[in-house]
FIKOL-469636 format. One record per residue (C-alpha): x negated, y, z; residue number from 1. Coordinates in nm, 3 decimals. Each point is the difference from the previous one (the first is absolute). Layout:
// FIKOL-469636
X | Y | Z | NUM
...
// end
This chain:
// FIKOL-469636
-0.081 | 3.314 | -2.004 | 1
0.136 | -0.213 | -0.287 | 2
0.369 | 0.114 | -0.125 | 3
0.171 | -0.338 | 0.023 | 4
0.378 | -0.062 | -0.113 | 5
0.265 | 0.233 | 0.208 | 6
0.346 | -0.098 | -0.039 | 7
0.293 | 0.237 | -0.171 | 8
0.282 | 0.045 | 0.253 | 9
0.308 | -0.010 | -0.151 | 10
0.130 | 0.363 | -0.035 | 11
0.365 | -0.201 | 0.091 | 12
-0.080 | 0.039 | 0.357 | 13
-0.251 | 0.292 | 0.000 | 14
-0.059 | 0.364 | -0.147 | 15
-0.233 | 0.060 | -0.240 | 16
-0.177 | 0.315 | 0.242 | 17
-0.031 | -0.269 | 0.300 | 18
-0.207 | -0.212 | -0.208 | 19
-0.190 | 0.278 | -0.114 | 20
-0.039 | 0.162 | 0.315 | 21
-0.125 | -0.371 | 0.142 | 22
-0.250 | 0.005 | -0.294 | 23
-0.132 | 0.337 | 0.061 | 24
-0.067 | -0.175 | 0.362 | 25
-0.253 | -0.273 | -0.117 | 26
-0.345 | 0.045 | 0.160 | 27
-0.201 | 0.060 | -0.291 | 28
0.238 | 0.278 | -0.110 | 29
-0.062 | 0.137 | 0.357 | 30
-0.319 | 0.010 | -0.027 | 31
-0.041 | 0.137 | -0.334 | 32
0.273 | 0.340 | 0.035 | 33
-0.219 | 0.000 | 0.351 | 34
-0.336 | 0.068 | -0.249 | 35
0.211 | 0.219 | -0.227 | 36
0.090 | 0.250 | 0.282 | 37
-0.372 | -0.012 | 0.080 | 38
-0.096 | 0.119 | -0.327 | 39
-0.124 | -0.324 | -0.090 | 40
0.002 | -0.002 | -0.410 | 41
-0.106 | -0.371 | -0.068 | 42
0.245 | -0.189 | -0.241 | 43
0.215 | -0.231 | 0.165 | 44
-0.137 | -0.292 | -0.070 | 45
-0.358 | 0.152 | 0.124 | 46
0.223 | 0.067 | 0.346 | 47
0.124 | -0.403 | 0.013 | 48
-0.354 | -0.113 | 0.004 | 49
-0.100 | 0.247 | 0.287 | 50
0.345 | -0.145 | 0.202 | 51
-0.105 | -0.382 | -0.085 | 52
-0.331 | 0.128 | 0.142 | 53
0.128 | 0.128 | 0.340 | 54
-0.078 | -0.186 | 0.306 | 55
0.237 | -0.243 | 0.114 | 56
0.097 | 0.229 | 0.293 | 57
0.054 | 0.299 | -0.225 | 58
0.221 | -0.208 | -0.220 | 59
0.209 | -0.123 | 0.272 | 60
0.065 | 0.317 | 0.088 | 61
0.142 | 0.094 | -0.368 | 62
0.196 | -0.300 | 0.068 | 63
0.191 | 0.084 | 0.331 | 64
0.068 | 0.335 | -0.121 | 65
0.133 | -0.181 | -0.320 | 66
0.234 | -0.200 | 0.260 | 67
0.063 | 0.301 | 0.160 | 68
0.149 | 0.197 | -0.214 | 69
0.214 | -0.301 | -0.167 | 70
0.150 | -0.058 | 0.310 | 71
0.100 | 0.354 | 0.088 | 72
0.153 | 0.025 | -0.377 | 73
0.225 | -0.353 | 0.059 | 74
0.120 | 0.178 | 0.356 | 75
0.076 | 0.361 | -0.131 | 76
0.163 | -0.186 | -0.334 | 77
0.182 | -0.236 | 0.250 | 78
-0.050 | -0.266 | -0.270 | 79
0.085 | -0.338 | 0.109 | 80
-0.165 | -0.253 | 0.097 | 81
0.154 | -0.268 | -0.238 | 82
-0.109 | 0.262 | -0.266 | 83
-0.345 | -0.004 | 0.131 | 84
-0.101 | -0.383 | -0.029 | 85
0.236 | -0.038 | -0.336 | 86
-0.199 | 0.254 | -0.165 | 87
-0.323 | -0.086 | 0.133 | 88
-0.110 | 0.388 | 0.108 | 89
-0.266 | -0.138 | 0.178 | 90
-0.160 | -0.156 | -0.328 | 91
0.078 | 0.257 | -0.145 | 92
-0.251 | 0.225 | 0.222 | 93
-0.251 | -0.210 | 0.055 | 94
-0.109 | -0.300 | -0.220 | 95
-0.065 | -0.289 | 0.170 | 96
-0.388 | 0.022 | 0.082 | 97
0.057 | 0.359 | 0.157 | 98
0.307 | -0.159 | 0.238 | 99
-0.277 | -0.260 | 0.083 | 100
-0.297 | 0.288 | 0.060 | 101
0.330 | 0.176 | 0.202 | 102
0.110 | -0.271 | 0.225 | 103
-0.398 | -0.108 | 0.094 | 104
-0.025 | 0.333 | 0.071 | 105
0.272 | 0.018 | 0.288 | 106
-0.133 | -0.296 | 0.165 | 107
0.246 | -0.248 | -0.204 | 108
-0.069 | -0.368 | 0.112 | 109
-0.280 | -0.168 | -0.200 | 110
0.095 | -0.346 | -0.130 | 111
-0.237 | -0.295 | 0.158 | 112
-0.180 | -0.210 | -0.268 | 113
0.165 | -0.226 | -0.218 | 114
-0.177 | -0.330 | 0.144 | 115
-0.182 | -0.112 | 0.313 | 116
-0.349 | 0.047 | -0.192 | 117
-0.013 | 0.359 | -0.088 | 118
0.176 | 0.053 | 0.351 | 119
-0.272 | -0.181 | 0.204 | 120
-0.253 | 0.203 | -0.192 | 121
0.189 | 0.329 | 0.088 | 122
0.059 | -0.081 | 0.363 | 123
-0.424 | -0.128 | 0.034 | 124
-0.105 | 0.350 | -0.244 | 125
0.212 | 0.177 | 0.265 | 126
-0.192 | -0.166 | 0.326 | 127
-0.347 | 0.047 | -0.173 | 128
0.046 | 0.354 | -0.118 | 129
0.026 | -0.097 | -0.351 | 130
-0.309 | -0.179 | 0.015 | 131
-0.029 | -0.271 | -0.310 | 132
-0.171 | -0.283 | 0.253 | 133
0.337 | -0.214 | 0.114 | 134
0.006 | -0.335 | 0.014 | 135
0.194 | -0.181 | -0.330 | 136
0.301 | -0.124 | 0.026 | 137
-0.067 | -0.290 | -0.131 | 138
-0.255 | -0.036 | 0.363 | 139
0.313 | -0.001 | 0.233 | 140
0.132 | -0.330 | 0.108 | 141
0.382 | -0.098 | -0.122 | 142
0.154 | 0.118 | 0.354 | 143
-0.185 | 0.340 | -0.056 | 144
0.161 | 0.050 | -0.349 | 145
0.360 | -0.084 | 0.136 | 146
-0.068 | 0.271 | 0.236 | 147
-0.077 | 0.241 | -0.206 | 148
0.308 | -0.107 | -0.266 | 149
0.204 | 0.035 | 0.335 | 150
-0.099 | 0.370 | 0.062 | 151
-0.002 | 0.079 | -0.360 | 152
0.387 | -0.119 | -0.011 | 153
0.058 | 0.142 | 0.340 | 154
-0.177 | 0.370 | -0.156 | 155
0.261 | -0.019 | -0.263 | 156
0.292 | -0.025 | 0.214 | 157
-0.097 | 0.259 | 0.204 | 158
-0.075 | 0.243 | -0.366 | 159
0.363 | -0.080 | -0.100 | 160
0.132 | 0.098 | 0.360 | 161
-0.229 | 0.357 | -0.040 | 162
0.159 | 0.037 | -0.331 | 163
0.333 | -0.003 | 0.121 | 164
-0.146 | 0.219 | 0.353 | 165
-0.166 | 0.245 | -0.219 | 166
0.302 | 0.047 | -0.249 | 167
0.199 | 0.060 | 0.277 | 168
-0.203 | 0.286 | 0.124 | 169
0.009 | 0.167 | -0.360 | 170
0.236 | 0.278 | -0.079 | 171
0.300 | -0.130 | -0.123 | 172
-0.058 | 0.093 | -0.341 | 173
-0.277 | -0.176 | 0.022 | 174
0.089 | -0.330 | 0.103 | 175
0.126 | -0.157 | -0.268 | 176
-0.267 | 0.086 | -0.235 | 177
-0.254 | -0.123 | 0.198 | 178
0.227 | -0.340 | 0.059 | 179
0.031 | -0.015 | -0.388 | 180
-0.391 | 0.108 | -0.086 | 181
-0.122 | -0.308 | 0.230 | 182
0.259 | -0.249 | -0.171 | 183
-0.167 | 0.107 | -0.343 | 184
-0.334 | 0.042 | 0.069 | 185
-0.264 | -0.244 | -0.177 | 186
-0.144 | -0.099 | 0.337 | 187
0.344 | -0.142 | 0.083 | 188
-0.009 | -0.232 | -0.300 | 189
-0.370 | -0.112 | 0.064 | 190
0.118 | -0.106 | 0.330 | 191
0.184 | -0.291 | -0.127 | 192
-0.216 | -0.328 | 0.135 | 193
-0.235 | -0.095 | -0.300 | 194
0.061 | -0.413 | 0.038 | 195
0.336 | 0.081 | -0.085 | 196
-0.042 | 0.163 | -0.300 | 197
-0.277 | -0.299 | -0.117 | 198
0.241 | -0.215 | 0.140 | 199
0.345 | 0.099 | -0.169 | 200
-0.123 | 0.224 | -0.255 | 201
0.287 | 0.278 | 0.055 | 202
-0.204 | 0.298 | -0.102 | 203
0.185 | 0.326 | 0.111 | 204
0.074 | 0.200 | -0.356 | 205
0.241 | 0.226 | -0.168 | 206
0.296 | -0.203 | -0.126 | 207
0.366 | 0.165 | -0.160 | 208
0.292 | -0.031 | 0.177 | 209
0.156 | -0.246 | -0.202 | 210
-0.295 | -0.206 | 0.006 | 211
0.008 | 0.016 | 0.430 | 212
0.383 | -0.065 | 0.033 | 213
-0.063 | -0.355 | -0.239 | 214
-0.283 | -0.129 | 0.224 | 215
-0.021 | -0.256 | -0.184 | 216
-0.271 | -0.271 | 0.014 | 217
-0.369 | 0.108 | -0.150 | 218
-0.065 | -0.351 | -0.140 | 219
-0.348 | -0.108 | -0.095 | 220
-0.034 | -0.037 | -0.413 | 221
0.015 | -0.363 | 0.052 | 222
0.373 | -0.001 | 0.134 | 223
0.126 | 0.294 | -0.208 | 224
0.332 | -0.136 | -0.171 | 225
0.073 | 0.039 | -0.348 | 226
0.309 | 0.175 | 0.081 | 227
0.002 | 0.261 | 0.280 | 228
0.167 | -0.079 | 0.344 | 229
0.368 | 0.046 | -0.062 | 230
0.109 | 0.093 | 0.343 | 231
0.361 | -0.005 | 0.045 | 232
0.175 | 0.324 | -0.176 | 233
0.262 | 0.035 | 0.307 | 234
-0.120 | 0.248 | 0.226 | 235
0.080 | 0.169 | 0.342 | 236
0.275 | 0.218 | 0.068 | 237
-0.028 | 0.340 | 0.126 | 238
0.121 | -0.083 | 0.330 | 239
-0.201 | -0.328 | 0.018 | 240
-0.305 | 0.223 | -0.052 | 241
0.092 | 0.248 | 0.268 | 242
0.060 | -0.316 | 0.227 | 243
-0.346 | -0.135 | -0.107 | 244
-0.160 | 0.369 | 0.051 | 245
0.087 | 0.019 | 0.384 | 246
-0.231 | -0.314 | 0.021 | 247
-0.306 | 0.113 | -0.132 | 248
-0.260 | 0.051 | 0.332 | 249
-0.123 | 0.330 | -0.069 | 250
0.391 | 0.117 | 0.041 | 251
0.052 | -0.230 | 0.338 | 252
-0.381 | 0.161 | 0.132 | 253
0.122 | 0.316 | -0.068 | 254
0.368 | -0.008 | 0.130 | 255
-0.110 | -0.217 | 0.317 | 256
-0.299 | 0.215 | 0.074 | 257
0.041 | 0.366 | -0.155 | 258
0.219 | 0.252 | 0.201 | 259
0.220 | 0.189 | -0.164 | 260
-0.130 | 0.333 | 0.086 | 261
-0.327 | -0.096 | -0.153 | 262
0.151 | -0.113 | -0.353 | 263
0.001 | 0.199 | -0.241 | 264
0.302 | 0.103 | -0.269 | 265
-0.035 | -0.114 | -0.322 | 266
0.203 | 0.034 | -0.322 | 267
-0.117 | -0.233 | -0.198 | 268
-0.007 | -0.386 | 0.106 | 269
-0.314 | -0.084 | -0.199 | 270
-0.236 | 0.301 | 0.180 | 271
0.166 | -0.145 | 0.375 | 272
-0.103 | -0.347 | -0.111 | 273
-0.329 | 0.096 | -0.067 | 274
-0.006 | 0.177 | 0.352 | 275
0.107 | -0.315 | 0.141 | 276
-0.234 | -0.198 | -0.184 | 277
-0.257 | 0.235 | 0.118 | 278
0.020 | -0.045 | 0.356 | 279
0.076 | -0.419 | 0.019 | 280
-0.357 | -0.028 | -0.198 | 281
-0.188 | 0.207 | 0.280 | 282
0.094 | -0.352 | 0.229 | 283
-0.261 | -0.226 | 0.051 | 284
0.102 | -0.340 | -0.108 | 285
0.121 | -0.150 | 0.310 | 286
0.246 | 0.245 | 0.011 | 287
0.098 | -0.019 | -0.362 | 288
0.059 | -0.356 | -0.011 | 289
0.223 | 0.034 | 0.354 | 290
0.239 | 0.254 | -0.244 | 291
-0.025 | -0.244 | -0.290 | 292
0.059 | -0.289 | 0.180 | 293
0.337 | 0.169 | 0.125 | 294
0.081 | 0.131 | -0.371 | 295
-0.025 | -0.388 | -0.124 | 296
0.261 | -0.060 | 0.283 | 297
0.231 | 0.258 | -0.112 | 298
-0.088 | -0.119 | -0.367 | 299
0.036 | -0.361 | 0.101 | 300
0.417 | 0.122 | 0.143 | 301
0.009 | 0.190 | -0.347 | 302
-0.007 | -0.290 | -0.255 | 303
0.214 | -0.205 | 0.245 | 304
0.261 | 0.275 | -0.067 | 305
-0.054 | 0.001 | -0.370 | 306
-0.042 | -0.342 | -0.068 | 307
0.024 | 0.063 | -0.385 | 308
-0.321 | 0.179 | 0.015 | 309
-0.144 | -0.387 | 0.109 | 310
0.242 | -0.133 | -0.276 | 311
-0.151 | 0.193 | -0.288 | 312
-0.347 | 0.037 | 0.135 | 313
-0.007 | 0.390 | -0.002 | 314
-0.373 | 0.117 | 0.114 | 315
0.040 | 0.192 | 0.352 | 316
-0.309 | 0.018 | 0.164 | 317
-0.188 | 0.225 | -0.198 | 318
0.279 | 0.239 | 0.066 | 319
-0.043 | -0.062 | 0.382 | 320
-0.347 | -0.046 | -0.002 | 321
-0.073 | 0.294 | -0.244 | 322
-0.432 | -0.020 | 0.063 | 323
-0.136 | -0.357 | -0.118 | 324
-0.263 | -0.040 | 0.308 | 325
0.330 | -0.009 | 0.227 | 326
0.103 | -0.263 | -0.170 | 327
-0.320 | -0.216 | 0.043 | 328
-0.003 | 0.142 | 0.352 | 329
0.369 | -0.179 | 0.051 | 330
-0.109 | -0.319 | -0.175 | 331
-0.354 | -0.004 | 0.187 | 332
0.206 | 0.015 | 0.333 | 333
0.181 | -0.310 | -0.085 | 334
-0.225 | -0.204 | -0.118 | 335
-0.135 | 0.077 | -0.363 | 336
-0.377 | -0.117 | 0.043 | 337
-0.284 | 0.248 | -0.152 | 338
-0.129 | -0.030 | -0.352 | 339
-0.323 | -0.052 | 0.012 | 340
-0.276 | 0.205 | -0.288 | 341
0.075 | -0.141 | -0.361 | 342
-0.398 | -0.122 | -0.045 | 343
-0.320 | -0.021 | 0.245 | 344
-0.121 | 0.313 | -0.090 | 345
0.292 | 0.167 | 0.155 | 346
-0.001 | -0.212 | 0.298 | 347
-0.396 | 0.108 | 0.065 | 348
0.096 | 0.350 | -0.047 | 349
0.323 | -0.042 | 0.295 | 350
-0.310 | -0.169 | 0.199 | 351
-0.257 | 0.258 | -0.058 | 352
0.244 | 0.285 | 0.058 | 353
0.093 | -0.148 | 0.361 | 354
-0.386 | -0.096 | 0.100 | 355
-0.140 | 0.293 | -0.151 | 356
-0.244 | -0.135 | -0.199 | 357
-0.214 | 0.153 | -0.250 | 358
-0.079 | -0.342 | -0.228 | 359
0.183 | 0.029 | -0.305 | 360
0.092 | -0.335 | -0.191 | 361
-0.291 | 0.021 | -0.236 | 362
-0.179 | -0.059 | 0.263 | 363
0.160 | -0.354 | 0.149 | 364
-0.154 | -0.315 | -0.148 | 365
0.186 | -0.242 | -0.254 | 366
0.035 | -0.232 | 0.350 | 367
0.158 | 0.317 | 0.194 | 368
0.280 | 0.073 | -0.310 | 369
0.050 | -0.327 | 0.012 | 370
0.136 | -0.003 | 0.358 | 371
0.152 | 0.275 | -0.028 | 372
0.187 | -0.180 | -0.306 | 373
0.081 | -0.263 | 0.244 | 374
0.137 | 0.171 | 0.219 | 375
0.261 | 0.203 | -0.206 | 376
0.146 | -0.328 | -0.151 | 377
0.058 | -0.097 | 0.413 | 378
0.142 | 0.328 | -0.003 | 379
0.197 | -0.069 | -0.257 | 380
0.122 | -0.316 | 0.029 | 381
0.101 | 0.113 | 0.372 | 382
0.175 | 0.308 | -0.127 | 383
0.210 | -0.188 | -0.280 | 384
0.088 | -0.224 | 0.298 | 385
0.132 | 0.206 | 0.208 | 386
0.209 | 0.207 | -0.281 | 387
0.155 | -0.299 | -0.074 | 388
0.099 | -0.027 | 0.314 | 389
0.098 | 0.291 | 0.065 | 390
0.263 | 0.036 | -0.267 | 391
0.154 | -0.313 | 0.032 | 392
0.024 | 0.026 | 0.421 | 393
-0.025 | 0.332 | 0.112 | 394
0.203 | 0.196 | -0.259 | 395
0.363 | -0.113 | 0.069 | 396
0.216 | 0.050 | -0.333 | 397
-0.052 | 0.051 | -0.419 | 398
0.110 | 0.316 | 0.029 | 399
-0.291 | 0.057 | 0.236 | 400
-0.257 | -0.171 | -0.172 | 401
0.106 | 0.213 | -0.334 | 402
-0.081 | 0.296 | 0.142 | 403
-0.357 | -0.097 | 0.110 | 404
-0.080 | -0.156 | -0.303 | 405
0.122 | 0.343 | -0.206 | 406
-0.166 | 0.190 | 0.252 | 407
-0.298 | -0.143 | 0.083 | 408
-0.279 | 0.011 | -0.251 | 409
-0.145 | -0.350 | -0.081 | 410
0.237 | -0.162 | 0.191 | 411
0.132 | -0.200 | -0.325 | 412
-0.346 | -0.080 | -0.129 | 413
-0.106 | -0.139 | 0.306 | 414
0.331 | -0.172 | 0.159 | 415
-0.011 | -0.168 | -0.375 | 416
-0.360 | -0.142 | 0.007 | 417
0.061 | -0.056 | 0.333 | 418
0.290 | -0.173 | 0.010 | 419
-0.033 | -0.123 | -0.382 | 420
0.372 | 0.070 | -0.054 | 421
0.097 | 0.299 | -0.241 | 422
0.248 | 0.237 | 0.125 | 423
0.033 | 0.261 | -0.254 | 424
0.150 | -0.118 | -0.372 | 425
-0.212 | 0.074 | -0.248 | 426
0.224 | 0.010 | -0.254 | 427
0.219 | 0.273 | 0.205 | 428
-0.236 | 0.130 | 0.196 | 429
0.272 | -0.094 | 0.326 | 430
-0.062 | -0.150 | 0.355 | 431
0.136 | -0.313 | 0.051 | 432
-0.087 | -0.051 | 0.344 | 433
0.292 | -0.268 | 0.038 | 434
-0.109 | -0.215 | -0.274 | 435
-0.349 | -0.004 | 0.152 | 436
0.063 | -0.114 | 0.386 | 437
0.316 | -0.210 | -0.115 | 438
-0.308 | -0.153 | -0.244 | 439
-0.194 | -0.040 | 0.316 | 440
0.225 | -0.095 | 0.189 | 441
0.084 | -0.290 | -0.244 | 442
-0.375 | -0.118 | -0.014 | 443
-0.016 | -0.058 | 0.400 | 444
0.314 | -0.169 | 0.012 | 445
-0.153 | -0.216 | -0.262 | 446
-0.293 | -0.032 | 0.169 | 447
0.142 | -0.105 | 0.319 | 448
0.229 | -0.272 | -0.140 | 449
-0.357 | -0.121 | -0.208 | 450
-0.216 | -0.020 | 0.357 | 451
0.336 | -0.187 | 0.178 | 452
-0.020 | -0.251 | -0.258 | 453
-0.339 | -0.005 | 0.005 | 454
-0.025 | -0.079 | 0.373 | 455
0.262 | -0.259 | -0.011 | 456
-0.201 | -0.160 | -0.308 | 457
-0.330 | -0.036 | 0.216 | 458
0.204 | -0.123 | 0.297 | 459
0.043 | -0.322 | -0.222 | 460
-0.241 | -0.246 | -0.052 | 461
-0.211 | 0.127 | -0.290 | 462
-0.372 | -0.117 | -0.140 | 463
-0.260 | 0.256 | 0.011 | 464
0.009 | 0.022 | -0.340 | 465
0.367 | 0.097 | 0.026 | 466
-0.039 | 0.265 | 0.270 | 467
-0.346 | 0.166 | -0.249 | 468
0.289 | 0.001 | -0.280 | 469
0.266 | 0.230 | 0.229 | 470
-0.308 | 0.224 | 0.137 | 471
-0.050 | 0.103 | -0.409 | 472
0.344 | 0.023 | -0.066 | 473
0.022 | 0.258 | 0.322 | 474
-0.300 | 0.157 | -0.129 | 475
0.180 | 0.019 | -0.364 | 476
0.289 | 0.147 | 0.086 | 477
-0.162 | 0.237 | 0.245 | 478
-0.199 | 0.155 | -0.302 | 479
0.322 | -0.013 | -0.204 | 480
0.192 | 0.187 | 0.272 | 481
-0.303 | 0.263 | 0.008 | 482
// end
């Protein structure tokens, strides 16, 4: 069983002889002093290959005394439970693949497949006793795929509403470990839907701290100033931060929705945010946006009552907002339009994933890329459209439409070739979303006086020859304008 990276509890909080005695609890050392009084003389590491060897069953069994034990030393030691998730005991006995081995092992709910492909082929495996002769997806008709997307969204919902049943049912040591393994576990991350990561490109890594409370924009090399974003050096107050904390969605979940009995007591604010955090991300995303939509409320009453937050265009939302794919979520729900793939290829792939199919794009003939090509400039052209739109109707202020463009990766590139109006100085590496609609603002007033003159020109009694000469000065200006 490999080693993996255990955390060191801080000895702040906890002896030195609990930690030891918690150690002395791993499975593998149970299993080995279980040899030794046995008589067994093999080295140690001769004794880890025999436990890695063990049937599954066996194993598990290591592993529940393991628990066992661990939770009879927190109850005798009456150590809190504050001092339990801070220090991470839990990680501390068991490494992450041996809480995963545990918690299958007690009937834990098993996540449904990320997609509606590998969950059709799991649900028709299932009906045929495993038996590889199913009909392809790609053989079902459209309404049969929605179906299947339908129960694959619906299977979800019901695993987040076992995960919350089954943590329930767990010893209360338990519970939050279990609540905090599921929030960090890799199939959690994978579950993120795949055309938005093509789409918007916000791969999940490690970032610092300082890094994460910036947010700023990720522009493309093309749009990188020659001087960094300046953001404005006057920053929130302490009790403008606690005001913007009671906001956030995770806190309004968990205050609306969590009884006090059942919360824990912390110490630290950082390890009860994380708790918080913990539990909003186990909602499916109906439910999420419903909390977000009423944080952007309370955000929305917020800046009215610190209006020089508007003034100096401080950056909120990442603060309120603290996960990036909330964000979108908000911005999706009022209107921002999808981006489609970056090139053809990528739009086959989004294709083949969703039909199932097996052709790769080697295969396609030069006439079948080219349609494909085709139809990602309609795409396109649609999408750039609609942004357009979207920022100049449907988000209501500059103050707004600052914080999606920091936040919202692309955005700049493609509101600018879009809308063919820069709004970030080069030279300072500022927004200057004023200068750019007041710009635009100026070129349809001009526009508007040009086609009333215009109109009252053709009213009048002009040659042909006269009217061709105002169609090409339309057409000039038009392409001047553009």
């Amino acid at each position: 069983m490999p080693r993996g990276n255990r955390p060191k509890p801080s000895t702040k909080l906890i002896s030195e002889q609990i930690l030891k005695e918690i150690k002395s609890f791993r499975p593998l050392r149970l299993f080995i002093n279980k040899q030794k009084r046995k008589g067994n003389v093999d080295n140690p590491f001769t004794l880890r290959v025999k436990f890695c060897q063990l049937p599954p069953d066996k194993q598990a069994r290591y592993l529940q005394k393991s628990v066992d034990k661990y939770i009879q030393l927190l109850d005798e030691n009456d150590i809190d439970e504050h001092v339990q998730t801070e220090c991470k005991l839990f990680d501390y006995l068991l490494i992450k693949s041996e809480q995963k081995k545990y918690f299958q092992s007690i009937n834990a709910p098993t996540k449904p497949p990320g997609t509606a492909v590998p969950y059709y082929t799991q649900l028709v495996k299932q009906e045929n006793d495993d038996d590889d002769s199913e009909p392809a997806w790609k053989s079902l008709s459209v309404n049969e795929k929605q179906n299947y997307k339908k129960m694959r969204k619906e299977a979800k919902t019901e695993y987040l509403a076992q995960v919350r049943n089954f943590a329930n049912d767990l010893p209360e040591r338990l519970r939050t470990d279990y609540l905090l393994f599921v929030e960090q576990s890799p199939n959690k991350r994978q579950s993120i839907d795949t055309s938005y990561v093509n789409n918007h490109d916000d791969t999940i890594t490690s970032r610092s701290i300082r890094q994460r409370r910036k947010s700023l924009t990720s522009l493309p090399d093309s749009l990188q100033p020659t001087i960094p974003i300046n953001d404005s050096q006057q920053k929130l107050t302490k009790a403008q931060l606690h005001a913007l904390h009671k906001c956030m969605p995770n806190i309004l979940y968990y205050e609306t929705n969590i009884s006090d009995k059942d919360k824990p007591t912390f110490t630290k604010a950082m390890t009860q945010n994380a708790y918080m955090k913990s539990i909003f991300n186990q909602l499916d995303e109906n439910e999420k946006l419903k909390y977000i939509l009423k944080s952007i409320k309370k955000w929305n009453e917020f800046l009215e009552f610190n209006p020089n937050i508007i003034e100096n265009q401080i950056a909120t939302l990442h603060l309120l907002l603290y996960k990036n794919e909330d964000i979108i979520l908000y911005f999706t729900s009022i209107g921002l339009p999808q981006r489609p793939p970056i090139n053809s290829y990528l739009l086959y792939n989004q294709e083949k994933e969703e039909t199932g199919s097996q052709q790769s794009w080697t295969d396609l003939s030069q006439i079948q890329r080219t349609e494909y090509s085709q139809q990602l400039i309609e795409l396109k052209n649609q999408y750039y459209e609609k942004l357009v739109e979207f920022v100049d109707q449907n988000l209501p202020s500059d103050y707004i439409r600052y914080e999606f463009f920091r936040n919202v990766k692309y955005a700049v590139k493609d509101y600018e070739l879009a809308s063919k109006s820069e709004i970030i100085d080069k030279t300072t590496g500022r927004f200057k979303l004023i200068e750019s609609h007041l710009q635009k603002m100026i070129k349809t007033n001009d526009m508007n006086q040009f086609n009333q003159i215009k109109q009252k020109l053709l009213s009048t009694q002009l040659t042909n020859e006269q009217k061709h000469l105002v169609e090409e000065l339309t057409q000039l200006l038009y392409k001047y304008i553009q």
